[in-house]
C-alpha positions in Angstrom: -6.5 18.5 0.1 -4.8 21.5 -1.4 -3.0 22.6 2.0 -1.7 19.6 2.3 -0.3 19.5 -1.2 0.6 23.5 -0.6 2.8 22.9 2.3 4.2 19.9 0.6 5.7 20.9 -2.3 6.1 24.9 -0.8 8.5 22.8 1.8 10.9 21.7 -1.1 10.7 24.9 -2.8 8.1 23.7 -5.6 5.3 26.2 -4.6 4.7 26.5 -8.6 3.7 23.2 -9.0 0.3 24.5 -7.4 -0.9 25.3 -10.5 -3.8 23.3 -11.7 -2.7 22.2 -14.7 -0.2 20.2 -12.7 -2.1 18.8 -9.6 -3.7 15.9 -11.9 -0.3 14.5 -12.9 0.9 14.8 -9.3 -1.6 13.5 -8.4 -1.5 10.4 -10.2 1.8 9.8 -9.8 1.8 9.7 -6.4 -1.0 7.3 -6.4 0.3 4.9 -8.9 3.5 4.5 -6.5 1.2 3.9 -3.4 -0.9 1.6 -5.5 2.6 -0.2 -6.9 3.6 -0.3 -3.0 0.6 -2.1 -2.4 1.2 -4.5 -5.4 4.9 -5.4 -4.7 5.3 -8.6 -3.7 1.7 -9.5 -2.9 1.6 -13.1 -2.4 4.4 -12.9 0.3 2.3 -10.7 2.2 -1.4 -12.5 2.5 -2.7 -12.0 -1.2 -3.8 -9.3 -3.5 -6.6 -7.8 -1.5 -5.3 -5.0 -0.2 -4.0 -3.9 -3.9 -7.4 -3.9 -5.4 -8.9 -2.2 -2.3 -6.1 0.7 -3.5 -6.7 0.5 -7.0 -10.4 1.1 -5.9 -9.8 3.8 -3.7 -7.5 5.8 -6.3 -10.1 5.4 -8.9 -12.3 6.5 -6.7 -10.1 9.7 -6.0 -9.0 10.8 -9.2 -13.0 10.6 -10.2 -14.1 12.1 -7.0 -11.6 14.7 -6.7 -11.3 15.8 -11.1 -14.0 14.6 -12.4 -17.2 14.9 -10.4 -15.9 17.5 -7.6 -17.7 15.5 -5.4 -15.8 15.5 -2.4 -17.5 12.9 -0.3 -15.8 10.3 -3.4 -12.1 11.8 -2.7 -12.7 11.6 1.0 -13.6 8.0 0.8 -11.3 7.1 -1.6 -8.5 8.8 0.7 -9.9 6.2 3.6 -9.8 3.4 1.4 -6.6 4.2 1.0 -5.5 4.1 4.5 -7.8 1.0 5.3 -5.8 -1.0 2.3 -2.1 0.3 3.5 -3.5 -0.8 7.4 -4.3 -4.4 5.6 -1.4 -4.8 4.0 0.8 -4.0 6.2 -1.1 -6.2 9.1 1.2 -9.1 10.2 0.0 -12.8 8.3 0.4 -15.8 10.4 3.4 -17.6 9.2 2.0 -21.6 8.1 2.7 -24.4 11.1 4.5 -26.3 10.4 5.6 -29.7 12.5 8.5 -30.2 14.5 11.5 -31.5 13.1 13.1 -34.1 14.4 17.3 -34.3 14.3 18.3 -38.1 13.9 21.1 -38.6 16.2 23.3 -41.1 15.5 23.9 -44.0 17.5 27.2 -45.2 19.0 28.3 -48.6 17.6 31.0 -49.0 20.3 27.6 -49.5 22.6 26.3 -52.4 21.0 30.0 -54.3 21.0 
């Protein structure tokens, strides 16, 4: 996880941002605007699955990954991740609905 945060931020120039003390907050802020992707506008796009799958899987990164060291829990959370951005971005089936019919109106000059 580290090289790809290394050649990240050593690709903008931000190479000093390696330090520990700042790899929590990076990391969190980068998973609250994934999360918030998966959140925004919800309901248009099949329910709010696919944000609680995300807010799952960052839990289970920040704990895996900080807290226990366990890396097994940042691996899975990182393909939770991926599984909930596949879902939501997966197309919905738009609701049938039934043909509508046009009225046409009829020619009075017919009927005279």
């Amino acid at each position: 996880m580290v090289p790809a945060y290394a050649g990240l931020l050593g690709s903008v120039g931000l190479a000093f941002l390696l330090q520990t003390v700042y790899l929590l907050p990076i990391t969190v802020i980068a998973l609250v605007v994934v999360v918030g992707a998966l959140g925004f506008r919800a309901p248009r796009r099949g329910g709010y699955g696919p944000f609680v799958v995300g807010v799952v899987a960052a839990c289970l990164l920040l704990v895996g990954k900080f807290v226990l060291e366990f890396d097994l829990g940042t691996y899975g959370g990182i393909g939770l991740l991926i599984v909930a951005s596949v879902w939501n971005s997966w197309p919905t089936k738009l609701p049938s609905s039934e043909p509508v019919q046009l009225a046409i109106p009829e020619d009075d000059s017919a009927n005279q």
